[in-house]
C-alpha positions in Angstrom: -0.6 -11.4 -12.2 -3.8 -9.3 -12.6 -4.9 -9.3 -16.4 -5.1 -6.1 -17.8 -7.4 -4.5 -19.7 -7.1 -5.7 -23.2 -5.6 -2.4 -25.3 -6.5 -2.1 -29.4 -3.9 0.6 -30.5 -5.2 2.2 -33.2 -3.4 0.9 -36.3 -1.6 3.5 -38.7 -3.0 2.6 -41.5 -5.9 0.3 -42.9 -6.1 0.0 -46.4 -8.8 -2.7 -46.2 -11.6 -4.0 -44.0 -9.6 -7.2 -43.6 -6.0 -5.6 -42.9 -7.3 -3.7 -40.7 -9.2 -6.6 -38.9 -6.2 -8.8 -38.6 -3.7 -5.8 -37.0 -6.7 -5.6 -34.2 -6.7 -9.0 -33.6 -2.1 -9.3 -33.6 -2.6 -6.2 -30.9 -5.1 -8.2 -28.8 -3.2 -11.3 -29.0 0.2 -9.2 -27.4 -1.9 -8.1 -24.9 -2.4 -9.5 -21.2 -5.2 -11.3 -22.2 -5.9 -12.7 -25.5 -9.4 -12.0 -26.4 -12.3 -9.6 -25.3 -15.1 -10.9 -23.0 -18.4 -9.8 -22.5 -18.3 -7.3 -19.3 -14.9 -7.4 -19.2 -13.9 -3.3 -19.9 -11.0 -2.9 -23.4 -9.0 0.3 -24.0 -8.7 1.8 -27.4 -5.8 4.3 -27.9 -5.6 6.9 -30.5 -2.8 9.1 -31.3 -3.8 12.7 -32.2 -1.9 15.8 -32.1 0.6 16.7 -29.9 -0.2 18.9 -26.6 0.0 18.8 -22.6 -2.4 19.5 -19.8 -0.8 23.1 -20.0 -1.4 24.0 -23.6 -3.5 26.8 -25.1 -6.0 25.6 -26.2 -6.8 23.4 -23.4 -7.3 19.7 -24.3 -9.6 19.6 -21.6 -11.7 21.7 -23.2 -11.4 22.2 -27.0 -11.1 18.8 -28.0 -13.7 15.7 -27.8 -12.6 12.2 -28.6 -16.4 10.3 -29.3 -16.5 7.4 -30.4 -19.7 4.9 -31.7 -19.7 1.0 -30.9 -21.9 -0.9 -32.9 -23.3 -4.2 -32.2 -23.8 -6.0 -35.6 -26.3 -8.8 -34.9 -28.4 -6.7 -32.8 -27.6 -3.3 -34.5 -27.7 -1.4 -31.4 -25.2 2.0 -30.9 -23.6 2.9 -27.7 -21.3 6.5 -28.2 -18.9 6.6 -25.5 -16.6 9.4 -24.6 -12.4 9.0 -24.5 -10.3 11.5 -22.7 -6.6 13.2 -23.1 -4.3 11.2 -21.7 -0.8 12.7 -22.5 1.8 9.7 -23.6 -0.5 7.2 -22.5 1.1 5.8 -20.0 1.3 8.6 -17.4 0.5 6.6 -14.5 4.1 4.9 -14.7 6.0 7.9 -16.4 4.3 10.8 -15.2 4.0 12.4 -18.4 1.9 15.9 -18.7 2.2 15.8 -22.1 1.8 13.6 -25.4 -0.3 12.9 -28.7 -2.8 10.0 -27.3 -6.5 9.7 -26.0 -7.8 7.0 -24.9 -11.2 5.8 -24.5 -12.2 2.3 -22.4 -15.6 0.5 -23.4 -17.0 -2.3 -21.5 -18.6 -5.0 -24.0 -22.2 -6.1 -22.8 -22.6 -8.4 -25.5 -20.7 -11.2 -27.2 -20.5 -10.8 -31.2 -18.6 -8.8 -33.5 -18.5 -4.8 -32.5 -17.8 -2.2 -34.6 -16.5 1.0 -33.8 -15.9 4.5 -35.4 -14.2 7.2 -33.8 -14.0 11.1 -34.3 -11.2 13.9 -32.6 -13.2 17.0 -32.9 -12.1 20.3 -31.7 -14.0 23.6 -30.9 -14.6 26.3 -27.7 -16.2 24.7 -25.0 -16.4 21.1 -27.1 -15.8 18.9 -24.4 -19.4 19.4 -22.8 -21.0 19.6 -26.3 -23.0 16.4 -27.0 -23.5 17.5 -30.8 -21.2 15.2 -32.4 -21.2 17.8 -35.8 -19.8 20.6 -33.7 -16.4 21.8 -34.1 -13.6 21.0 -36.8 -11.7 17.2 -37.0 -8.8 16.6 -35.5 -6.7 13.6 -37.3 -6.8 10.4 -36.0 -4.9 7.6 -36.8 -7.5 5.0 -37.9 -10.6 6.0 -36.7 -12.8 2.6 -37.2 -11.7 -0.5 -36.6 -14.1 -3.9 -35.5 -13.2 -6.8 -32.6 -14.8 -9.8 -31.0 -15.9 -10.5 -28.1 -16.7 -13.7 -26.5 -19.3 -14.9 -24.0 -18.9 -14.1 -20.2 -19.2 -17.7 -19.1 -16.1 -18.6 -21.7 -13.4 -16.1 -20.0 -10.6 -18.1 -18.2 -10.4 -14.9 -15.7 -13.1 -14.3 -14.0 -12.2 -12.0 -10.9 -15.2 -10.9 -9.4 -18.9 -11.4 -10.1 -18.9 -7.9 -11.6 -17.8 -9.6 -15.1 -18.7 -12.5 -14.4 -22.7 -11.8 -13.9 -22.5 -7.8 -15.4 -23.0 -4.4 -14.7 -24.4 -3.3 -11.5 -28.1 -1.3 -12.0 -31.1 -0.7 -10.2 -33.8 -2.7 -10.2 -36.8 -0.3 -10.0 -39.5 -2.8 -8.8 -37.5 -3.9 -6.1 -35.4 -0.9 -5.0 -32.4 -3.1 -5.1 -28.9 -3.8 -6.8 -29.2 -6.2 -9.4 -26.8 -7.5 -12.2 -27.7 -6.8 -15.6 -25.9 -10.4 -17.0 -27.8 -12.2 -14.7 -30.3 -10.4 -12.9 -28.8 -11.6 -9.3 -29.4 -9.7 -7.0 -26.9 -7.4 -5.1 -26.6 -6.6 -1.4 -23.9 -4.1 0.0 -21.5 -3.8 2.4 -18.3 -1.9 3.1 -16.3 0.9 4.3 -17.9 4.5 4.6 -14.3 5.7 6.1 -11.9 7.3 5.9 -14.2 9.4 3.4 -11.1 11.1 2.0 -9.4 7.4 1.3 -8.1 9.0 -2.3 -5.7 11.0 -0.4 -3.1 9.0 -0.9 0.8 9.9 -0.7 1.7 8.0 -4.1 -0.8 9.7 -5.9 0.9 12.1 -8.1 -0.2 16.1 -7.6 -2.0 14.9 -4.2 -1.4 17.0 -1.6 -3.5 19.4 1.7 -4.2 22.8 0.5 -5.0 23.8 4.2 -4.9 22.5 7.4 -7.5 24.4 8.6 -10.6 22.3 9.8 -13.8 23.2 11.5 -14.3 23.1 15.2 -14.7 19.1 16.8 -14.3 18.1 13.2 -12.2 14.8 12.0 -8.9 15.7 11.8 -6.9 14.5 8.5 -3.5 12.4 9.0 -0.4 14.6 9.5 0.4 13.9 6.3 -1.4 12.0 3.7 -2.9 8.7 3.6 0.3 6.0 3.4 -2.2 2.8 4.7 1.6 1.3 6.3 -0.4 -1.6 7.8 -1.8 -2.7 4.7 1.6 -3.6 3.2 1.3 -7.0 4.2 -2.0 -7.8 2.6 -0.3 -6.4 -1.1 0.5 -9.8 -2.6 3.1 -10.6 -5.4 1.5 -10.1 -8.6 -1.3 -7.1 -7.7 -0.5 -4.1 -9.6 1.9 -1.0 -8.5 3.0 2.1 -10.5 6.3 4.0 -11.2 8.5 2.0 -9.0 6.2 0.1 -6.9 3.8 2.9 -5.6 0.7 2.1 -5.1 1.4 -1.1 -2.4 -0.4 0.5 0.8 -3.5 1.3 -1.2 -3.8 -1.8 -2.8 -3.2 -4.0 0.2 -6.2 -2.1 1.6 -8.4 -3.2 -0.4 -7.4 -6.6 -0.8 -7.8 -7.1 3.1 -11.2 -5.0 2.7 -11.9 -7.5 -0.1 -11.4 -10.8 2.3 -13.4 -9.6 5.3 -16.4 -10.1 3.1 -17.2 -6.8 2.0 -17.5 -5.3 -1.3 -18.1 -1.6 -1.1 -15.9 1.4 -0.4 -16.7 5.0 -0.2 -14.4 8.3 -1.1 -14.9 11.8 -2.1 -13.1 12.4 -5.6 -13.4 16.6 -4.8 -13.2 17.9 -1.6 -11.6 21.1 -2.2 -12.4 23.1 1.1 -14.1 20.4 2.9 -13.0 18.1 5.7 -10.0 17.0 4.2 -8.6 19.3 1.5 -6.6 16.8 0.1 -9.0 14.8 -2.8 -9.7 16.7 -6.5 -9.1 15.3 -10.0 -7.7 18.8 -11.1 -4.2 20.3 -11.7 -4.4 21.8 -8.8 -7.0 23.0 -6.2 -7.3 26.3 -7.9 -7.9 25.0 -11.7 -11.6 23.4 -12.7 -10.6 23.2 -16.2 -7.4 21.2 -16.7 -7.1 17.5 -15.4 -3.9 15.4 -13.4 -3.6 12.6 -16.5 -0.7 10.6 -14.5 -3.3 11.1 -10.7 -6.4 9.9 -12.5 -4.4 6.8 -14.0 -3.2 6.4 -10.9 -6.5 6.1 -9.3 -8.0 4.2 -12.2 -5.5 1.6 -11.5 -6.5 1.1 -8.1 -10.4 1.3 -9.1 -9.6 -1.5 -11.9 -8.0 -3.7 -8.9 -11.3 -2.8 -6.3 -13.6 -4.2 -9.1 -11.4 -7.1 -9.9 -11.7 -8.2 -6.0 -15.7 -7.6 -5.7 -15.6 -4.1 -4.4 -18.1 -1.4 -5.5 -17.1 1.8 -6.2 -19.1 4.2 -4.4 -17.8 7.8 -5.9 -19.0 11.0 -3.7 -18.4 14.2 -6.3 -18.9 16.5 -3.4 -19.3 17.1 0.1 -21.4 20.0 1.9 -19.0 22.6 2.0 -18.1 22.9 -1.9 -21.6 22.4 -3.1 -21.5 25.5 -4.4 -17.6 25.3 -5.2 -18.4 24.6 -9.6 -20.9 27.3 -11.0 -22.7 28.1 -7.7 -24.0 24.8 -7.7 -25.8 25.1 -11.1 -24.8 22.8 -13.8 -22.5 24.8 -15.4 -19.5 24.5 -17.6 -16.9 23.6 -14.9 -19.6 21.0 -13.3 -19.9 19.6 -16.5 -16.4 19.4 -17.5 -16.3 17.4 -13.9 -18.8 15.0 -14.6 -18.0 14.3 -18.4 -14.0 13.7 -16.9 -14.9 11.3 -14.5 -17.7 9.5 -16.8 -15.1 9.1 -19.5 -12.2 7.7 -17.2 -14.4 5.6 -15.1 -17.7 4.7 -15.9 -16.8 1.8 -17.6 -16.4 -0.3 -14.5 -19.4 -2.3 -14.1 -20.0 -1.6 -10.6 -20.1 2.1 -10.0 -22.4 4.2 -8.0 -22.4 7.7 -8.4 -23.1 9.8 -5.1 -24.1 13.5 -6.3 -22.4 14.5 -3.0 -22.1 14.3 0.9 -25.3 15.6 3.0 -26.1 17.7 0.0 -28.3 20.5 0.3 -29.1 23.5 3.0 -28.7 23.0 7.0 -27.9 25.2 10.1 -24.7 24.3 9.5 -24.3 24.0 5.9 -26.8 26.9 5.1 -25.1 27.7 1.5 -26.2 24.4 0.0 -27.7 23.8 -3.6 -31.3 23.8 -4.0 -34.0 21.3 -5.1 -33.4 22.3 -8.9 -30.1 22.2 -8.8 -29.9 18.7 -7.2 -32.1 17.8 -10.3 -30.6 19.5 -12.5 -27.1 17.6 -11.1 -28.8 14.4 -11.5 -29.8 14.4 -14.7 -27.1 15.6 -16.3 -25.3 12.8 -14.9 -27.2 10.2 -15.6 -27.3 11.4 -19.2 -23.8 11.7 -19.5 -23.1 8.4 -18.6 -23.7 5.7 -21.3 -23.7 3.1 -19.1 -26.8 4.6 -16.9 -24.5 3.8 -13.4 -26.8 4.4 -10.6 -26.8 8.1 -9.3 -27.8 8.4 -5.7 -27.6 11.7 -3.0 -26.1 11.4 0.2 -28.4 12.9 2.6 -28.5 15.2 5.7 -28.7 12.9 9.2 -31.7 14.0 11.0 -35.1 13.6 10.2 -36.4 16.4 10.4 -34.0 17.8 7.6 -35.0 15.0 5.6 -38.7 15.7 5.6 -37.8 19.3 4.2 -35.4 18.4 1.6 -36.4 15.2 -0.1 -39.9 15.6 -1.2 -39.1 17.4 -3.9 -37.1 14.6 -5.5 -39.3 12.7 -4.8 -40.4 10.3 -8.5 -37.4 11.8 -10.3 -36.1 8.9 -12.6 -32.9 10.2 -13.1 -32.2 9.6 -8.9 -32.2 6.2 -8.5 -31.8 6.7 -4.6 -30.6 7.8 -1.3 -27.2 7.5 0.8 -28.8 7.5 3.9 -27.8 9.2 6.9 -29.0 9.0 10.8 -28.1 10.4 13.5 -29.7 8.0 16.1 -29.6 4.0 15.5 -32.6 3.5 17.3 -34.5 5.7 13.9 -32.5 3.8 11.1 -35.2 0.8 10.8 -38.4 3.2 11.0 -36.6 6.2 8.5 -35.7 3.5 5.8 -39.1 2.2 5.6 -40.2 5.4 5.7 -38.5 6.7 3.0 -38.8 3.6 0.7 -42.6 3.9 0.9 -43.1 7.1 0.2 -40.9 6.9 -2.9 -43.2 4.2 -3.7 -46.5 6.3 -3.6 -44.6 9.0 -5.6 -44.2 5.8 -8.3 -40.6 5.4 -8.4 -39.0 3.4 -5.5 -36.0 4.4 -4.3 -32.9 2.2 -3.8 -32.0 3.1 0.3 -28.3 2.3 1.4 -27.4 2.8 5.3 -24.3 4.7 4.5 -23.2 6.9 7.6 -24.6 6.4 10.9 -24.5 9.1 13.8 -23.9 10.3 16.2 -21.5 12.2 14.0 -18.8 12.1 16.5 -19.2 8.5 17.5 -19.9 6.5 13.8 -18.5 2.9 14.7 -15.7 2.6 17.5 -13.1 0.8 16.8 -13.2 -3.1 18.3 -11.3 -1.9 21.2 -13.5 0.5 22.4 -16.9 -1.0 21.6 -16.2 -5.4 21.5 -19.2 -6.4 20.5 -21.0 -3.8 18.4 -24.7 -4.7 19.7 -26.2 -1.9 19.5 -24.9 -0.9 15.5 -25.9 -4.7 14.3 -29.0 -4.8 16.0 -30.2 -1.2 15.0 -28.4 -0.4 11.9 -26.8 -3.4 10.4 -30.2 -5.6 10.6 -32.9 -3.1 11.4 -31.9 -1.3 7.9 -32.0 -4.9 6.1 -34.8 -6.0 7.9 -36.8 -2.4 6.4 -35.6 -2.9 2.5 -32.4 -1.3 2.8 -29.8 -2.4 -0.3 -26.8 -2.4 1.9 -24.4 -0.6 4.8 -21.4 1.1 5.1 -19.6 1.9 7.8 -19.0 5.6 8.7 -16.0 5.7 12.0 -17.0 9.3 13.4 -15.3 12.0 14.2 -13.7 11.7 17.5 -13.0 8.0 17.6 -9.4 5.8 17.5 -9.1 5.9 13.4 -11.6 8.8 12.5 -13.5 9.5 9.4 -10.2 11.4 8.2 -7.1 10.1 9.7 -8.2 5.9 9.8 -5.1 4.1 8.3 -5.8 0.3 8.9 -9.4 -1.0 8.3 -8.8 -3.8 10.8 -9.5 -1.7 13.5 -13.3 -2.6 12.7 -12.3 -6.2 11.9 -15.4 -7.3 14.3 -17.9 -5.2 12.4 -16.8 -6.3 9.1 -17.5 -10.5 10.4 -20.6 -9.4 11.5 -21.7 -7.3 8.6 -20.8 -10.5 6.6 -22.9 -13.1 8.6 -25.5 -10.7 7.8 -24.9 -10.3 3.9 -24.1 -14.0 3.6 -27.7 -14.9 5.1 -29.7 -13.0 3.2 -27.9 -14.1 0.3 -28.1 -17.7 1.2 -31.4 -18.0 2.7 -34.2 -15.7 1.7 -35.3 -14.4 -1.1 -35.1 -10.5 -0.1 -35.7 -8.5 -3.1 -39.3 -10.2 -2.9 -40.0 -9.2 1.1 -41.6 -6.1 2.4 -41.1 -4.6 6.0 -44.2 -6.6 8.3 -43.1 -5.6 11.7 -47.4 -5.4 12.2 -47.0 -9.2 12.9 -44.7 -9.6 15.8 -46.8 -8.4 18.8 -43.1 -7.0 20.3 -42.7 -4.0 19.2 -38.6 -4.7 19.6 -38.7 -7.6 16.8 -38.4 -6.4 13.5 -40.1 -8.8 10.3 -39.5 -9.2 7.0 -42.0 -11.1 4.7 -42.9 -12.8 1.7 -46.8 -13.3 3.0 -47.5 -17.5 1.9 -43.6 -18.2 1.3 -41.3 -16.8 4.2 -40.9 -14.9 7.4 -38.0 -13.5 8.6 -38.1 -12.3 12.2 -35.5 -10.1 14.5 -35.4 -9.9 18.1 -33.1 -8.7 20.4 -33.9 -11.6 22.8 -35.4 -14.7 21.4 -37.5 -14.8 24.2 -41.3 -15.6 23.9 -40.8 -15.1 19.9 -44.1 -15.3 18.1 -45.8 -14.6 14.7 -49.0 -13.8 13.8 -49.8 -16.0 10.2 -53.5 -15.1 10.1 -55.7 -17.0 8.0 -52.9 -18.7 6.3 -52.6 -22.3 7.4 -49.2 -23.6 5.3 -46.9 -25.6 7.4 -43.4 -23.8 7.7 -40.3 -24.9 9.1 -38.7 -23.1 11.8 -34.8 -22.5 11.5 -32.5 -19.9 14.1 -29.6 -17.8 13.2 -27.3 -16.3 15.5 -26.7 -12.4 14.0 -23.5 -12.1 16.3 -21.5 -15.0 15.6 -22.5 -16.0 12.6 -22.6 -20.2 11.3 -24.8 -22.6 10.4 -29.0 -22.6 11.0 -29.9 -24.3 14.1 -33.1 -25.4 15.5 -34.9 -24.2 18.9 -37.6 -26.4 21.0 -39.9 -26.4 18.1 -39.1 -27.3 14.7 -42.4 -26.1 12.5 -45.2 -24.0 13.1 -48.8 -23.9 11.3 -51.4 -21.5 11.0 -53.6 -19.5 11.4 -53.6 -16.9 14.3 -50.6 -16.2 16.4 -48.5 -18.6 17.1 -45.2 -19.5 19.3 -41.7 -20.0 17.7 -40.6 -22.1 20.5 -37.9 -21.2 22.7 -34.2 -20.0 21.5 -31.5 -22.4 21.3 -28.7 -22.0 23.8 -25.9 -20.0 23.0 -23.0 -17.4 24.3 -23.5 -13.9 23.2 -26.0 -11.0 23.3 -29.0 -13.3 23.0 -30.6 -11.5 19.9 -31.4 -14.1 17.4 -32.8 -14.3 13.1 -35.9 -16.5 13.2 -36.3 -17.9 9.4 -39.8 -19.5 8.5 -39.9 -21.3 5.2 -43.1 -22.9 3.6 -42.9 -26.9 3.8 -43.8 -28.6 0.9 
């Protein structure tokens, strides 16, 4: 059985320091597990007045549930926003109405923490950040104090996101790193189907129109029901009501043990592609939240963390950009962001993705501008206490690029792009591109390869396109090979399992093993966050190389044939190892087993295998 989230009720009453202690500790002994860990997120419910997502005045809006944790050895203060959350269990009963908020916290040290909470109400308080506005609201026990114990002492460890901490960006290296451990972080995943949270169990889930645009995805005939992932749901993963939720969850347990660890999915696309994905009431309502959907969905985010998988959450695609305020950050933009940074920042890895080829193109002409992309940014990075990694998804040709992206250009708040391309054959030269110039603006941009092109095509499923050669030579490696933190696959429009209507993610099993070997290499075998794009020292201008100039080479080429390097003046001995990209396995050696410098030099010829014949040449420094 997945552990829950530890949950400290509120106690009724407290009248001392040590009462009050020892009721926090009998309600984390009764629950799933008994302690709090470091990284591992805990739930505090309160119990306030009695109202319903319906009510004048609207929870959503007049009331704000704040709350200050305080570290006592270290002293330091992180306030953290709770949400309305009817009974309090609305996930299993559905309820729209009730007296609790809730508020989760995700621990990133071990000690003693202290906590004081305040129910505040007021017009327009929910996107207030003065914590003196408004009147108090009662609260049952406001303060209260709990333990929490090192990472490397909890007995349930699910994934390395509490075991090694919060994913960030590290700004030297344009990369994912963890903030326990400072271990690096390379991604992989699904980019489809975009509108995966359309889900049939979901409560208040449904298509407000089937209208779609010309040669675009189609949606399923009916929602998202993921029938061929009931067999990977195993006894024991969670479910809601009476045992909803099984399709969903099998599909990312199968996602999970393929290797990959990202997944992708608009939470609003209200008059986009699907029509079928909001966190709202309805898709008419910006003010007034689903409580029983979003525990719903949190349920199924809580299980993708607990298997390894990265929550990559689009707020937008290009056709509501303008939907909330006119694409200012305005109150209903605001009320957006603070609702989904209260139910789900706490996760520790999260990405934030400001929205779907965001900004102005011939066909999207209506987008948001440069300052209000900013604007967006930093508003979200600010509202989140937990400073989760805010990226953009961009437009897919390059000339769009060079128009829109200069401006954001050495804006902290943006820790990076979503890339798109249109053509394969551009993904390696665009992503180094794009990482140096947001080097020379002094702020280096993390670069994942999230949606590949052409639109209609994306990946084919295995039956129509085996082997995949051209997407892991051009897009799976050349974007690692340039500095890229990661890939996710995008299925096009027109294909078998589309970027709307895909139901079973084994229909790309191949490109999921192959995106895996890749990952699992670099993890394994080179220390990446240190190498810089030096394709200046393969004389074929098909290889791609990777270097740490002294220490290691890493070379690509399609062939293998007549592989060379040039090493320059450096005269080190390295050792010369082969990896095949398409199958995966072990290093093996070719004709020659080392190489010294300096000049250019021959890698010796490829050993033999079946396959495409494109080959990973790894040079390591000898001792």
């Amino acid at each position: 059985m997945l552990p829950s989230m530890p949950l400290i009720r509120s106690p009724r009453r407290a009248s001392s320091a040590v009462a009050l202690f020892a009721l926090l500790v009998c309600a984390l002994s009764q629950a799933a597990d008994s302690a709090s860990f470091q990284w591992q997120p805990i739930t505090l419910r309160f119990e306030g007045p009695q109202t319903s997502e319906t009510a004048e005045p609207n929870p959503f809006t007049s009331t704000r549930l704040l709350a200050t944790f305080t570290h006592q050895r270290t002293g330091r203060d992180l306030t953290v926003r709770g949400f309305y959350a009817a009974d309090g269990n609305a996930a299993h009963t559905s309820a729209e109405m009730g007296n609790v908020w809730l508020l989760h916290f995700t621990p990133d040290l071990p000690g003693r923490w202290t906590y004081n909470a305040s129910l505040r109400t007021g017009p327009l308080i929910a996107i207030s950040d003065d914590p003196e506005e408004g009147s108090p609201l009662a609260l049952d026990s406001p303060s209260g104090a709990f333990d929490v114990l090192p990472a490397s002492e909890n007995p349930h460890h699910l994934s390395d996101f509490t075991r090694y901490g919060r994913l960030t960006v590290e700004r030297e290296t344009g990369y994912f790193q963890h903030r326990g451990n400072h271990r690096y972080f390379l991604k992989g995943g699904a980019d489809s189907p975009e509108n995966f949270l359309a889900y049939v169990d979901f409560d208040g889930t449904y298509r407000h129109s089937d209208e779609h645009r010309e040669g675009e995805s189609q949606p399923t005939a009916s929602l998202h029901r993921y029938q061929p992932h009931l067999q990977d749901w195993q006894a024991g993963d969670p479910t809601w009501k009476d045992g909803n939720g099984k399709g969903i969850i099998g599909a990312l347990n199968y996602l999970a043990s393929t290797g990959m660890n990202a997944v992708y999915m608009l939470t609003m696309n209200i008059g986009g592609d699907g029509k079928d994905v909001w966190p709202y009431l309805d898709h008419q309502t910006f003010d007034r939240f689903d409580c029983s959907k979003l525990a719903q969905w949190e349920i199924v985010f809580r299980h993708a963390q607990s298997k390894g998988i990265l929550l990559h959450l689009v707020t937008q695609e290009t056709e509501n950009e303008r939907l909330l305020d006119d694409g200012e950050t305005g109150t209903y933009r605001k009320l957006y962001y603070k609702e989904l940074v209260s139910r789900f920042a706490h996760h520790n890895a999260v990405v934030w993705n400001l929205g779907e080829e965001n900004g102005p193109a011939d066909f999207s002409p209506h987008g948001q501008t440069s300052a209000q992309q900013l604007a967006m940014a930093s508003y979200l990075k600010a509202a989140d206490p937990y400073r989760n990694p805010v990226v953009i998804h961009t437009h897919a040709h390059h000339s769009v690029k060079d128009e829109l992206l200069p401006p954001l250009l050495g804006f902290q708040p943006l820790d990076g792009l979503s890339f798109q391309v249109d053509d394969p054959l551009q993904v390696h030269s665009e992503t180094i591109k794009w990482i140096q110039r947001s080097r020379e603006a002094g702020h280096r941009w993390l670069i994942s390869m999230d949606e590949i092109g052409p639109w209609q095509v994306g990946v084919p499923a295995d039956v129509d396109d085996p082997g995949h050669d051209t997407l892991r030579r051009h897009v799976l490696w050349g974007s690692l090979m340039a500095g890229a933190a990661g890939v996710e696959w995008y299925f096009g429009a027109h294909q078998k399992g589309n970027d709307l209507d895909t139901e079973d993610w084994r229909s790309r099993a191949e490109m999921w093993r192959q995106t895996d070997h890749a990952l699992e290499f670099f993890r394994e075998h080179v220390p990446f966050w240190n190498m810089e794009p030096a394709d200046h020292l393969t004389p074929d201008p098909h290889d791609y190389c990777l270097a740490l100039v002294g220490e290691t080479y890493l070379v690509y080429t399609p062939t293998g044939d007549n592989a060379t390097i040039e090493l320059g003046d450096d005269a080190n001995a390295y050792r010369i190892d082969w990896y095949d990209p398409e199958n995966g396995g072990s290093l093996t050696q070719g004709s020659l087993t080392e190489v010294s410098g300096p000049g250019l030099r021959s890698l010796g010829e490829k050993p033999h295998r079946k396959g495409a014949g494109d080959w990973v040449i790894l040079l390591r420094k000898q001792p």
